[in-house]
C-alpha positions in Angstrom: 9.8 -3.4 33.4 7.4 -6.0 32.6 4.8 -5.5 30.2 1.3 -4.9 30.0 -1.1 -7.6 29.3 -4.6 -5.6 29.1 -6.8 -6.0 25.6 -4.4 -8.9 24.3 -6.4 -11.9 22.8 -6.1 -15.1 23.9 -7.3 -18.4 22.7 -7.6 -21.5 25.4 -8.5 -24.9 24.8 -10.2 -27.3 27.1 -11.3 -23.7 29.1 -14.7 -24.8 30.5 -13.4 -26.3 33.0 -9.7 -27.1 35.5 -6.9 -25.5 34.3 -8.8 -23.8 31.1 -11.3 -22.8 33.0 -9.3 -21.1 35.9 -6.7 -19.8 33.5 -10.1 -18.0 31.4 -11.2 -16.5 34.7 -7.4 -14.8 35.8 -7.3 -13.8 32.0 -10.9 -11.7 32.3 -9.6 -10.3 35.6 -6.4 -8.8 33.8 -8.2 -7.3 30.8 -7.5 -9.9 28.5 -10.1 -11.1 26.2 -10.8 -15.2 25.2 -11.8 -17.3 23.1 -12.6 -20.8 24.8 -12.6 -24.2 22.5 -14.1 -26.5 24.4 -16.5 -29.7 23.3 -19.3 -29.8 25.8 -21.3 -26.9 24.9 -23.3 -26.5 28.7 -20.2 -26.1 30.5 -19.3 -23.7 27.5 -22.5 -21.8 28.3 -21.6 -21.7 32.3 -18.3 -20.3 31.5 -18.9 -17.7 29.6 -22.1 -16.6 31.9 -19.8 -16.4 35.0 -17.3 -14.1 32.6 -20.2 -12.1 32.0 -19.3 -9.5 34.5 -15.9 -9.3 33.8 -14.8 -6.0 30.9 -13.6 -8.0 28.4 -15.3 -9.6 25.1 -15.9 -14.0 25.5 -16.4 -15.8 22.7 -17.1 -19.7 22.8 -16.9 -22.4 20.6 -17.7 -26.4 20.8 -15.2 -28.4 18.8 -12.8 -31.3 19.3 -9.2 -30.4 19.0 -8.6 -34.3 17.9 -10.2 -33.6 14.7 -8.2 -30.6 12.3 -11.5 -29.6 10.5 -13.4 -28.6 13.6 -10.5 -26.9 14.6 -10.3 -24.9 12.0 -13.8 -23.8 12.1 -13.4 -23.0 15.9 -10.2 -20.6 14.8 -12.0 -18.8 12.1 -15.1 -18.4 14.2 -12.9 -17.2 17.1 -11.0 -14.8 14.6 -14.3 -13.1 12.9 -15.9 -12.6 16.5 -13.1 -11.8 18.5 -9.8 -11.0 16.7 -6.6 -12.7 16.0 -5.0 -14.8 19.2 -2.2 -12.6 20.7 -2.2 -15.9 23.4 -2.6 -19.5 22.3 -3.2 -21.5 25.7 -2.5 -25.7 24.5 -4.7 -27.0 27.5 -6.9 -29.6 26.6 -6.1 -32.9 27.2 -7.2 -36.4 28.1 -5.3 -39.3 30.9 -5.9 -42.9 30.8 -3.9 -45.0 33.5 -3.5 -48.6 33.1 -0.7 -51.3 32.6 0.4 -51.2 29.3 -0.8 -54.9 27.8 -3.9 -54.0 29.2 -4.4 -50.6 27.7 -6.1 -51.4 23.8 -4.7 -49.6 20.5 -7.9 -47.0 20.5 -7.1 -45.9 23.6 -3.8 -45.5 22.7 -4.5 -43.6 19.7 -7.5 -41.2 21.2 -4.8 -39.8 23.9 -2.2 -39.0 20.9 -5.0 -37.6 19.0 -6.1 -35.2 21.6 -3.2 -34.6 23.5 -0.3 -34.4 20.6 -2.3 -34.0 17.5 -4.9 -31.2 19.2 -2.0 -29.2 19.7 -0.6 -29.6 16.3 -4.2 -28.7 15.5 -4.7 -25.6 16.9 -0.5 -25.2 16.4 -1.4 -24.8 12.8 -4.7 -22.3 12.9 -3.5 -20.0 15.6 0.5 -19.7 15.1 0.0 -17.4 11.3 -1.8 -15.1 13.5 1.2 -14.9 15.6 3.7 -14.7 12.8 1.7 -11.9 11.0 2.2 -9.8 14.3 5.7 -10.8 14.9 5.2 -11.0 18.3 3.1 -13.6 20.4 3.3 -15.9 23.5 2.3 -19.8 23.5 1.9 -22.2 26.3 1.7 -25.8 25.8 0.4 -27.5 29.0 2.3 -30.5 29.1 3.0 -32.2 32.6 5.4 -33.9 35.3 4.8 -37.1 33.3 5.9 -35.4 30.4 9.4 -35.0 32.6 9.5 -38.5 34.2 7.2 -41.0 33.1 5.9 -43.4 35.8 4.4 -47.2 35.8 0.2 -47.3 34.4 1.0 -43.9 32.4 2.9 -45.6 29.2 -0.1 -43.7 26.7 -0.2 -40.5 28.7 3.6 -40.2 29.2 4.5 -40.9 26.1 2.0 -38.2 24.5 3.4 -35.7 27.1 6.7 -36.4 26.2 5.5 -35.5 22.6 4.5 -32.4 23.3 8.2 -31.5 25.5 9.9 -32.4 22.0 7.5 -30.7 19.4 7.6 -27.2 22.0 11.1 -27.7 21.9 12.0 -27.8 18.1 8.6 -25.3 18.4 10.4 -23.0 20.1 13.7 -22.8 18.2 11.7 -21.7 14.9 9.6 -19.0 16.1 11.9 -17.2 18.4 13.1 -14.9 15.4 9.4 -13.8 15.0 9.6 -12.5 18.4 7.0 -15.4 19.7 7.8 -17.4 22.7 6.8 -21.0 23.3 6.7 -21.8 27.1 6.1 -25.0 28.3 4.6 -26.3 31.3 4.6 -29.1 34.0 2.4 -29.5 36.6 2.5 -32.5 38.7 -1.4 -33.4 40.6 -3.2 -30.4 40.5 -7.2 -31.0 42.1 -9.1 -30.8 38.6 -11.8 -33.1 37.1 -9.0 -34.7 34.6 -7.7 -36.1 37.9 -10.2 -36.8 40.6 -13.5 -36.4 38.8 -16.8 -36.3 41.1 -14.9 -36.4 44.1 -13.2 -33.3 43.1 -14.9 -31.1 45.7 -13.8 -33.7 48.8 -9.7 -32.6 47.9 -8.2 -30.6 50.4 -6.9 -27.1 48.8 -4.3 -26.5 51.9 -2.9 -29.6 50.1 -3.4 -29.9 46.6 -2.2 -27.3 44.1 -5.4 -25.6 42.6 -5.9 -24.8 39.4 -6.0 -21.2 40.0 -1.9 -21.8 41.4 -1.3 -22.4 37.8 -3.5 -19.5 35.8 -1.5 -16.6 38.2 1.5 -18.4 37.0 0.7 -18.2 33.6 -0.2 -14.8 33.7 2.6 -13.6 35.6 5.0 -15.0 32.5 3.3 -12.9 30.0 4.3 -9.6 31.7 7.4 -10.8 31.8 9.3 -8.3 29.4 8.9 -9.1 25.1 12.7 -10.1 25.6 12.5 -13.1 28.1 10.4 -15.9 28.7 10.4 -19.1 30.8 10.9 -22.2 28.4 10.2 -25.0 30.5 9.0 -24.9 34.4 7.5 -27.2 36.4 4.7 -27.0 39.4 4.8 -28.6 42.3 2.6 -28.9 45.4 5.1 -27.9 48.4 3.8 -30.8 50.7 0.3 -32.9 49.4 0.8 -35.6 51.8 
């Protein structure tokens, strides 16, 4: 039998909004109470006052994952208000498309920082908590790019295909402490990240939803202590 899920902690990142945000929401519904990093404190504030009727505690905190002190903060504010993380979520993250001579060398480095070293970041606050526990679940959000990287996407790809090789080795050194490290693909899915204002206008008969990927994710954890997924990826069955 699978496990039960109900009173865990779990800390998110980038959870005011797409796959954070939906991924928070499935979490209240199953009993499970969050911590949301995000760094735009209104949408922190809407978040947490929509999880308001939800039985489970919510505790938000503004900081950017890109930089290790304000991490940090975020963690121990998280820890003292809420608990130690049973769940670390890795979901934040930033795109930029463009041909690579045309892309400049701070764009370049702000995707790395955010997408590669924010989960190193909150990598190194969070995974002590799971280690003290011996037991634990992680899930880096990486994407299809991160699998096959496509023309425009050299900055993105590249920092997705970071994150495949550090949940990798990741995975390999915290299996013994009973944690698991599952990592995660999605191809389009109809957030902000990807369509912005327009993202009401996108058809969700087509597009996979954000919500597709949160009952994913919780359906993994309650997958028994002994198994886990390492690497999956999502795809909408037919978005043309």
């Amino acid at each position: 039998m699978g496990q039960d899920i109900r009173g865990k902690i779990a800390y998110i990142t980038g959870g005011s909004s797409g796959i954070g945000k939906a991924t928070a929401r499935q979490f209240a519904k199953e009993g499970i109470h969050i911590g949301i990093i995000a760094r735009n404190p209104d949408k922190l504030a809407k978040i947490k006052e929509a999880l308001a009727g939800y039985d489970v505690n919510v505790v938000t905190c503004s900081a950017d994952i890109s930089k290790q002190e304000e991490v940090k903060t975020a963690v121990q504010t998280l820890e003292q208000q809420l608990g130690k993380a049973d769940i670390l979520i890795n979901n934040a993250g930033i795109s930029e498309y463009g041909n690579f001579q045309e892309m400049d060398e701070e764009t370049w480095k702000h995707i790395f920082e955010v997408n590669v070293f924010g989960t190193y970041h909150m990598l190194k606050e969070v995974l002590p908590h799971l280690s003290g526990k011996q037991k634990g679940d992680i899930f880096n959000i990486s994407s299809s790019n991160g699998l096959k990287a496509t023309a425009g996407s050299t900055a993105y790809s590249a920092s997705k295909f970071a994150v495949q090789g550090l949940s990798e080795a990741l995975m390999q050194e915290v299996r013994t402490d009973n944690i698991r490290v599952f990592t995660m693909n999605p191809s389009l899915v109809a957030t902000e990240l990807v369509f912005g204002d327009e993202l009401e206008e996108q058809n969700e008969e087509k597009y996979m939803q954000p919500e597709d990927i949160a009952e994913y994710i919780a359906a993994q954890l309650k997958l028994n202590q002994r198994i886990f997924i390492k690497q999956s990826a999502q795809w909408a069955t037919n978005p043309f």
